[in-house]
C-alpha positions as CSV (number, residue, x, y, z in Angstrom):
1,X,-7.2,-13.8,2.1
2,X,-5.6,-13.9,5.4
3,X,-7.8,-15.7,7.9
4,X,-8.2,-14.8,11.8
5,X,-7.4,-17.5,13.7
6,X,-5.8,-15.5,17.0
7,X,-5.4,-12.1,18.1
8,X,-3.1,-9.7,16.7
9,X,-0.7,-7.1,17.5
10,X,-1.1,-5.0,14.6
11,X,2.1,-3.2,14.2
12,X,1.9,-0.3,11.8
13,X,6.2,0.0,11.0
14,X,5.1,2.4,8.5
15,X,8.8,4.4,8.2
16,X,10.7,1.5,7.1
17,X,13.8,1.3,4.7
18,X,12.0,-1.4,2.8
19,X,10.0,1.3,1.3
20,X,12.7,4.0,0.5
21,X,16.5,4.3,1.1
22,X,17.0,6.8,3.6
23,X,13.3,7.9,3.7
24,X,13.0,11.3,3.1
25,X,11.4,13.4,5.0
26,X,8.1,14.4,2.5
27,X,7.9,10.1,2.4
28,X,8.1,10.0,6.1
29,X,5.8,12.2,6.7
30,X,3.6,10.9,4.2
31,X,3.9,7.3,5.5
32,X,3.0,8.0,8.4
33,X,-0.2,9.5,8.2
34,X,-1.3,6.3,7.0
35,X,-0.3,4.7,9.5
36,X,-3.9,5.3,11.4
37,X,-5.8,3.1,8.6
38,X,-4.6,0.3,10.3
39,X,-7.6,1.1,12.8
40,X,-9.8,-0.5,10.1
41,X,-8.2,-4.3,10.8
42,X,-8.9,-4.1,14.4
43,X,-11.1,-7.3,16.2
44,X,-11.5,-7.6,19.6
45,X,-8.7,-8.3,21.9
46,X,-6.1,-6.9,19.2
47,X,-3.6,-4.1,20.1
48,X,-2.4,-1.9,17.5
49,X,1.2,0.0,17.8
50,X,1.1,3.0,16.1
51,X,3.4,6.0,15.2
52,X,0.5,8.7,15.0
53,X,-2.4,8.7,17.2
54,X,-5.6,7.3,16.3
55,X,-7.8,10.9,17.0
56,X,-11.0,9.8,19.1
57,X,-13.2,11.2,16.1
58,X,-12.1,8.5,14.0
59,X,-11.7,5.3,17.2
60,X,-15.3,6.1,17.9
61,X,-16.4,6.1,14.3
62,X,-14.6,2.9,13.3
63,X,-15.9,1.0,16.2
64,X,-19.2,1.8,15.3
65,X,-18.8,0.6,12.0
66,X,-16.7,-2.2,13.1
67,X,-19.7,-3.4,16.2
68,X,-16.5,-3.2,18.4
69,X,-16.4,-1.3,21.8
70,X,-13.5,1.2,22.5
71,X,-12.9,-0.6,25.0
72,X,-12.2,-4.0,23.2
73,X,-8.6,-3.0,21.4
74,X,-5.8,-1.1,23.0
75,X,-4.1,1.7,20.9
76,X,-0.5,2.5,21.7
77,X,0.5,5.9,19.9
78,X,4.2,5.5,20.2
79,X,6.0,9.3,21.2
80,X,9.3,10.2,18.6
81,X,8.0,7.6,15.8
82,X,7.9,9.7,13.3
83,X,11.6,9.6,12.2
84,X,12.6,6.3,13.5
85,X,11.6,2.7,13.5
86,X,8.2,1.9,15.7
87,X,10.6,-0.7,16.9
88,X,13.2,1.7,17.7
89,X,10.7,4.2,19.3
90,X,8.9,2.1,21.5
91,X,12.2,0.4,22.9
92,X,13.5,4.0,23.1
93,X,10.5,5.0,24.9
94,X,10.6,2.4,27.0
95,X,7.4,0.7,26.4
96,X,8.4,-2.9,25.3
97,X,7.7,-4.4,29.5
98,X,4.4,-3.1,28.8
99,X,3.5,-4.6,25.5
100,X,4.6,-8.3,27.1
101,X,2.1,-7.9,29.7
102,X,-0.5,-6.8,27.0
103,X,1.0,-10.1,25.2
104,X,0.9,-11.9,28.1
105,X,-2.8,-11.9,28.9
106,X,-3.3,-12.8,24.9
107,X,-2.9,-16.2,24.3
108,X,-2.1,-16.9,20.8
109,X,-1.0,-13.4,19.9
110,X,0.4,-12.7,16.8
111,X,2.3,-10.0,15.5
112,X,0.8,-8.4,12.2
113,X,3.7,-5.7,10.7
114,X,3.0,-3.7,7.6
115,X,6.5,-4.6,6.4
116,X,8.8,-7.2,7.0
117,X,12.2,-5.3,8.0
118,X,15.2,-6.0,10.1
119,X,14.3,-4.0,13.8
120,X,10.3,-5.3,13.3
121,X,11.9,-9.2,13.1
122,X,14.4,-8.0,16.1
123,X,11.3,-6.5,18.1
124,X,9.4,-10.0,17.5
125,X,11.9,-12.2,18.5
126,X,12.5,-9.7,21.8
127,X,8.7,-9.8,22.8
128,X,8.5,-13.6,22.1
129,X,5.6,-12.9,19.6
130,X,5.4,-15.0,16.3
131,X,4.7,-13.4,12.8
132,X,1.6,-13.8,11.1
133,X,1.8,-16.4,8.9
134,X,4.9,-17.7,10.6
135,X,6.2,-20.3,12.8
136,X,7.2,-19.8,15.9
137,X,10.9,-19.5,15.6
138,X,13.2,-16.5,13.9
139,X,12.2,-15.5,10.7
140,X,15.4,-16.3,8.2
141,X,17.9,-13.7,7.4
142,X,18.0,-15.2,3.6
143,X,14.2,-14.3,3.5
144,X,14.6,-11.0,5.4
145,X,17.2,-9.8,2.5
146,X,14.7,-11.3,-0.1
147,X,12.1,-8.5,1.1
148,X,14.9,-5.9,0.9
149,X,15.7,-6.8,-2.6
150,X,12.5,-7.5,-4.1
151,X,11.5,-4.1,-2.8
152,X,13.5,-2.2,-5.0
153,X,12.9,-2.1,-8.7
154,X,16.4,-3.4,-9.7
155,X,15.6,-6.5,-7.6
156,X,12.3,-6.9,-9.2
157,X,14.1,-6.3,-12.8
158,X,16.6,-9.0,-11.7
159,X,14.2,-11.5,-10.7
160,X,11.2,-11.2,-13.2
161,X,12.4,-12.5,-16.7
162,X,13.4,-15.8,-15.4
163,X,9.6,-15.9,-13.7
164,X,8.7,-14.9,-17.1
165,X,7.4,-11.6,-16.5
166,X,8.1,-9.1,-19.2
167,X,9.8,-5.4,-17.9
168,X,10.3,-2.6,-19.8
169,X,13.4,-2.1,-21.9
170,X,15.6,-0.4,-19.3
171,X,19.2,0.1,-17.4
172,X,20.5,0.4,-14.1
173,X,22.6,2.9,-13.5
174,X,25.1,3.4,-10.2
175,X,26.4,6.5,-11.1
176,X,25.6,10.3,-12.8
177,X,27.8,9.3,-15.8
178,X,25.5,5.8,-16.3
179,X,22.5,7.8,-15.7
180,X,23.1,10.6,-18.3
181,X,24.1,7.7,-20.8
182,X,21.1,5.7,-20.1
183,X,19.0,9.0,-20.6
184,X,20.7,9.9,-23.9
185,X,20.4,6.2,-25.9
186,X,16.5,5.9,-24.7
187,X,15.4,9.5,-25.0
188,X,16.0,10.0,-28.7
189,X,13.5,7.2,-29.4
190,X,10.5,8.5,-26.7
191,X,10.0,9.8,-23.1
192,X,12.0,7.9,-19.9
193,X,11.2,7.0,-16.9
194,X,14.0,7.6,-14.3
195,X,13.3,5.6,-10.7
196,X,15.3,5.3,-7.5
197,X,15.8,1.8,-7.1
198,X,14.0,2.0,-3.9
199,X,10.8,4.1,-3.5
200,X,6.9,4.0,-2.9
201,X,4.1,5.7,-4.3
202,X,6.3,7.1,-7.1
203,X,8.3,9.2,-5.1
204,X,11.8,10.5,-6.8
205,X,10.4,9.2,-9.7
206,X,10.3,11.8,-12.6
207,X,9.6,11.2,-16.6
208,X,11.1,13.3,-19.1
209,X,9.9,14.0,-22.9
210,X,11.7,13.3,-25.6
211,X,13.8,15.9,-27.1
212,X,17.0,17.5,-28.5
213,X,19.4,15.6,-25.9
214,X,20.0,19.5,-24.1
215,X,17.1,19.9,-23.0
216,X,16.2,16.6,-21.8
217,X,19.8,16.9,-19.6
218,X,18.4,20.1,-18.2
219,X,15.4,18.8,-17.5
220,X,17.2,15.6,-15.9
221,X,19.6,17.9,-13.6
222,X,16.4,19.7,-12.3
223,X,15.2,16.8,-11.2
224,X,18.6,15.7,-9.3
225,X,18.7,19.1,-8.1
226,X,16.0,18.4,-5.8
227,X,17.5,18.3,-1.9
228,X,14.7,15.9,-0.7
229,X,15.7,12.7,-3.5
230,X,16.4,9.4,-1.9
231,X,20.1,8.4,-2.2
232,X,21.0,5.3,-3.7
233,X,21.2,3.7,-7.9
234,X,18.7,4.5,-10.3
235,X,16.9,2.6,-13.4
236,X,16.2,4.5,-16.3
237,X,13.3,2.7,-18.3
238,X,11.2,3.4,-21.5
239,X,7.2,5.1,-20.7
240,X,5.2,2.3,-22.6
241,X,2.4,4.5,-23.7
242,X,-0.5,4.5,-24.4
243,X,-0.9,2.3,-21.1
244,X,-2.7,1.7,-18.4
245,X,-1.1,1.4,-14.3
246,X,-2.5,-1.9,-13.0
247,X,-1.7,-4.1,-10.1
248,X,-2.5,-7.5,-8.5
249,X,-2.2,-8.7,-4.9
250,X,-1.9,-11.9,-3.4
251,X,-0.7,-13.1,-0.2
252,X,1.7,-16.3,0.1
253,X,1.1,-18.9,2.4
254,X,3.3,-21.9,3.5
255,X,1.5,-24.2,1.4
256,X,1.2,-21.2,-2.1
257,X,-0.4,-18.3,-3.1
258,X,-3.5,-16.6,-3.3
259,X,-4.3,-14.6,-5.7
260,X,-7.1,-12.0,-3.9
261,X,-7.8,-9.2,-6.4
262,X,-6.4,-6.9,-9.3
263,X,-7.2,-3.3,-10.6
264,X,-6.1,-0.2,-12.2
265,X,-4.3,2.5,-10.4
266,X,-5.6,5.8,-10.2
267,X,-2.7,7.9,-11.5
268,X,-1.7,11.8,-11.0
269,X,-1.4,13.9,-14.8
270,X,2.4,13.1,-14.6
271,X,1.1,9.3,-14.6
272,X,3.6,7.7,-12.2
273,X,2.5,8.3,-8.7
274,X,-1.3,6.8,-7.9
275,X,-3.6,8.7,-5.8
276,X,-6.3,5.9,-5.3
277,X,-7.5,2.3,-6.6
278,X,-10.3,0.7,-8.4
279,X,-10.9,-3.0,-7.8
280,X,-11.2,-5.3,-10.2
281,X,-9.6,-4.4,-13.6
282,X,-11.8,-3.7,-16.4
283,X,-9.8,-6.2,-19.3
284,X,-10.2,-9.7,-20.9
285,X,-10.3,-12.5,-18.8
286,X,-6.9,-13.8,-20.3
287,X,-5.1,-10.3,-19.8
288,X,-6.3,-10.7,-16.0
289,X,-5.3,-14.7,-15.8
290,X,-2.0,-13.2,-17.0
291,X,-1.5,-11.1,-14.7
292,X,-2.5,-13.6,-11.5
293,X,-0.1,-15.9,-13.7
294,X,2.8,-13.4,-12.9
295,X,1.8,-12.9,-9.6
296,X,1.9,-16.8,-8.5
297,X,5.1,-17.0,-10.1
298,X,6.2,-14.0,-8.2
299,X,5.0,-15.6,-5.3
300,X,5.9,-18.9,-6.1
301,X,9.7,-17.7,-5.9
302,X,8.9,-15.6,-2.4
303,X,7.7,-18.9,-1.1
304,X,10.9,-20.7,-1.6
305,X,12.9,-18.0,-0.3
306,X,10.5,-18.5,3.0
307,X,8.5,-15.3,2.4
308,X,5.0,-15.3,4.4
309,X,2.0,-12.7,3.9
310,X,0.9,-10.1,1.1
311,X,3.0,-8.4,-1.7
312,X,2.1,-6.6,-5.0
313,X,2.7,-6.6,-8.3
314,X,2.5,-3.2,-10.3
315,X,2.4,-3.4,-14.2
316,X,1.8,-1.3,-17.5
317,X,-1.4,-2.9,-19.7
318,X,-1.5,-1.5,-23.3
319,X,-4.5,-1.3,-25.1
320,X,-4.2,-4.6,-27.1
321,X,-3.3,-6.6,-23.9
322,X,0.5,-7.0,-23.3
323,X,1.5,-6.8,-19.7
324,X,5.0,-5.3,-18.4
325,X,5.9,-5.2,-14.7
326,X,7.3,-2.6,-13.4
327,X,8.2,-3.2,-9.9
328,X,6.2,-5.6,-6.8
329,X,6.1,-4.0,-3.2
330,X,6.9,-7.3,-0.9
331,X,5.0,-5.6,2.4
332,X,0.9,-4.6,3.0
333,X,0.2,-2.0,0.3
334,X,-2.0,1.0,0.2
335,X,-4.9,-1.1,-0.9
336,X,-4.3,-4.4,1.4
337,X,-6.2,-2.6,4.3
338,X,-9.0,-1.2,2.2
339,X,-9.5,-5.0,0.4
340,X,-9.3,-6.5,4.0
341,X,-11.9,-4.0,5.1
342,X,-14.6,-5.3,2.2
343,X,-14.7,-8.3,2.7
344,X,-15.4,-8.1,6.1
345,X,-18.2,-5.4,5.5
346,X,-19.7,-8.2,2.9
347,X,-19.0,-11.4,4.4
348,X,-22.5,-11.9,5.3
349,X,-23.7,-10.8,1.9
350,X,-25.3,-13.3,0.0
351,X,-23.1,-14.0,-3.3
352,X,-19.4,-14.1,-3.2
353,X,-17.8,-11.1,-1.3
354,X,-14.8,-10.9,-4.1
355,X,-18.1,-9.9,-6.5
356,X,-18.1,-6.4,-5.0
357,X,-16.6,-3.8,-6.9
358,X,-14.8,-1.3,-5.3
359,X,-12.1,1.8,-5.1
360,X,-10.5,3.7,-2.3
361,X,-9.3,7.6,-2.9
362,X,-8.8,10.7,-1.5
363,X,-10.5,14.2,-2.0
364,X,-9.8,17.7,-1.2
365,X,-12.1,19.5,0.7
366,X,-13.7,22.7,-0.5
367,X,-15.5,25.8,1.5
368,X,-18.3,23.6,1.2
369,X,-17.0,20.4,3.0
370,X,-17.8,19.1,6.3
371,X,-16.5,21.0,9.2
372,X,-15.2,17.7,10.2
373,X,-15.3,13.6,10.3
374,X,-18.8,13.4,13.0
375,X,-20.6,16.0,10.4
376,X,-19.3,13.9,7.2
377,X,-20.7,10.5,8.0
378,X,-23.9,12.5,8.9
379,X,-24.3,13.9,5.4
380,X,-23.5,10.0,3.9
381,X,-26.6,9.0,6.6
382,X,-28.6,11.5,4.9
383,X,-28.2,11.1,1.7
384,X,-28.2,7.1,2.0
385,X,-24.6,6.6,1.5
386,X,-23.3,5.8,4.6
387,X,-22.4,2.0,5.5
388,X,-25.3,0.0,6.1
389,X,-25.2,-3.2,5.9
390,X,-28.8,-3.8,4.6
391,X,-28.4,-1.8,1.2
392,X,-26.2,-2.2,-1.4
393,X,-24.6,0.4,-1.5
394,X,-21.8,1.7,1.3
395,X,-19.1,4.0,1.8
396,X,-16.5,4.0,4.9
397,X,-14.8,7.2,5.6
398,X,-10.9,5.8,6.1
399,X,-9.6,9.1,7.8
400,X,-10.0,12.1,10.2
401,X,-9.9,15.1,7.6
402,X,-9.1,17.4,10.3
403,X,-5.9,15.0,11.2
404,X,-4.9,14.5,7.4
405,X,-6.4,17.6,5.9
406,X,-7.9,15.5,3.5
407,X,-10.9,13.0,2.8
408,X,-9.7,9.7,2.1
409,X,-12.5,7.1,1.4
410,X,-13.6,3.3,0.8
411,X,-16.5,2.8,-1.9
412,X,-18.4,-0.4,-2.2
413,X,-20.9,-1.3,-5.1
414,X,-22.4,-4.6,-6.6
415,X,-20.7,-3.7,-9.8
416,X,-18.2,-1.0,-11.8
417,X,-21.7,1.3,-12.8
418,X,-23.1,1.7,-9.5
419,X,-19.6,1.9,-8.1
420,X,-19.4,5.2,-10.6
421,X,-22.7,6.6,-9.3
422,X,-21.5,5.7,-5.6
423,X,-18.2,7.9,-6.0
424,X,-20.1,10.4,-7.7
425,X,-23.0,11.3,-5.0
426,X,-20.0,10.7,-1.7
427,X,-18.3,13.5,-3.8
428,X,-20.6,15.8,-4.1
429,X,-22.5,15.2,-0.4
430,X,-19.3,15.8,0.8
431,X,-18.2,18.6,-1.7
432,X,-14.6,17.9,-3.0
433,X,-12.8,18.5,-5.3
């Protein structure tokens, strides 16, 4: 777990090319409405950099559940950083004098990105603001192109078999004519995944049934069809089925890696893009060393190519216990903010605060939902579910529903039942569906 030991400048680069070539614009809009989670890692004297505001609904609630004061963080909502880099958009917008001075009067500050990419090492370097986790000088390009590769599946299909990480039979493909091949020869023995080499949260990726060889082509040009598809190579890859979508993250430090927690994704019916995350994975103990095996190995070989900080690695588990990666995400992830938030909210807990079970998701409201954020918590007050740090039970609202049209939260529990019984009364106190 990454420990505090200065300030930070928490810099939520949230449209970045190490998550999607080209980003298009449905995963640029979706990453950055995320963006404002990064509220939730906020201590006093940090700034945060951000490409959305943070709405004053949701400041004054996460203060209040943090014991900070508003007035203890600045928050810099960056103007035109939805379709750029924050880098980019704050030089452009001719903010970078003012985030020195901020700097200046910080001593110690650190620089906290959600992804390591080339204008967030540029902007470092030009405000004179180490890394987290790094020294003070220029992060390597060697590492820098590391990050790049090992965010795309046909770098992590490269790189696992010699770190002993089994992948699913697969081929990469630069072209239509590979593709349709690659297609043909798996498809007449089950269903195929096809991938862009580079992209999050299962975006552009599509899975097509098995089938007389027309159909499944006229399924597969449907899918290319689509105007809004990242450009780039693709992998074409068996669906390993029955299985389960699992992932463990660990954070790599100058001196190895920590493995922090696993779980299972929560996955959408078409089972390849994840909609929320349950910590820690129901399975064996030995199918869960093996999978913290994989991830030290993984990060074993980020450590020598002079990689610093978290990363993920994303797998299929079948029922009697084999273990295939599918691709890692070398950056924060959708659950590093969440994980960082519980153990803070159970640090003083007696017992240790990687016991805690928990998942993070997001619900849609119904006529019956809150009529916004100040009236949700209230209903959690009232029908004891609301954080408190003198019960065991909590929940943390993670967003402004009338900023992201949705209610995305953080459940905590002492173990996987109550966690269930948690979920099941925030859900229905807050009416979604």
């Amino acid at each position: 777990m990454t420990v505090r030991d200065a300030p930070w400048l928490v810099f939520a680069n949230r449209f970045t090319d190490t998550l999607a070539d080209g980003l298009p614009p449905g995963l640029a809009r979706e990453a950055v409405r995320q963006a404002v989670r990064k509220v939730w890692l906020l201590r006093r004297g940090d700034i945060l950099v951000t490409p959305t505001p943070i709405s004053p609904a949701l400041m004054a609630y996460a203060c209040d559940v943090l014991g900070l004061a508003p007035s203890d963080t600045v928050t810099l909502a960056v103007p035109d950083a939805q379709s750029v880099p924050l880098a980019e958009a704050v030089e452009r917008g001719g903010l970078t004098a003012g985030l020195k001075a901020l700097a200046a009067r910080r001593p110690g500050l650190r620089m906290l990105p959600y992804a390591l990419d080339h204008p967030t090492v540029r902007f470092a370097s030009a405000l004179g603001l180490p890394l987290h986790l790094y020294g003070p000088g220029p992060v390597d390009e060697r590492t820098v192109a590391e990050v790049y590769r090992l965010n795309t599946k046909i770098g992590f299909r490269e790189t696992a078999p010699g770190l002993g990480i089994p992948v699913p039979e697969g081929t990469v493909c630069a072209d239509r004519q590979e593709l349709h091949a690659a297609v043909r020869a798996l498809s007449e023995r089950g269903d195929v995944f096809v991938k862009p080499a580079r992209s999050g949260n299962g975006y552009g990726i599509t899975r097509l049934r098995r089938g007389a060889w027309g159909e499944v082509r006229e399924a597969l040009e449907q899918h290319l069809a689509r105007p809004d598809l990242p450009p780039g190579s693709w992998i074409v890859e068996e669906s390993i089925a029955p299985a389960r979508d699992v992932s463990v993250q660990a954070e790599v430090h100058a001196d190895g890696t920590a493995v922090l927690f696993d779980g299972q994704m929560r996955m959408t019916p078409g089972g390849y893009a994840s909609h929320g995350y349950q910590c820690g994975l129901q399975a064996p103990t030995a199918v869960r060393s093996e999978l913290a095996g994989m991830a030290r190995r993984l990060g074993r070989h980020l450590r020598d190519s002079g990689y610093r900080g978290p990363f993920s690695l994303d797998a299929r588990l079948t029922p009697d216990g084999r273990i295939y990666g599918t691709e890692s995400n070398v950056r924060r992830t959708g659950t590093t903010t969440p994980h960082a938030l519980v153990q803070r909210l159970t640090a003083r807990e007696p017992g240790p605060s990687d016991g805690f079970a928990w998942l993070y998701d997001t619900g849609r409201p119904t006529p019956r939902s809150p009529h916004g954020l100040a009236e949700g918590v209230d209903r959690l007050t009232r029908t004891g579910l609301a954080h408190d740090p003198a019960t065991g039970h909590r929940v943390v609202l993670m967003n402004d529903p009338d900023v992201s049209g949705a209610w995305s939260y953080l459940a905590i529990a002492r173990d996987a039942p109550r966690l269930r019984d948690v979920e099941q009364r925030l859900r229905s106190a807050l009416a979604l569906h």
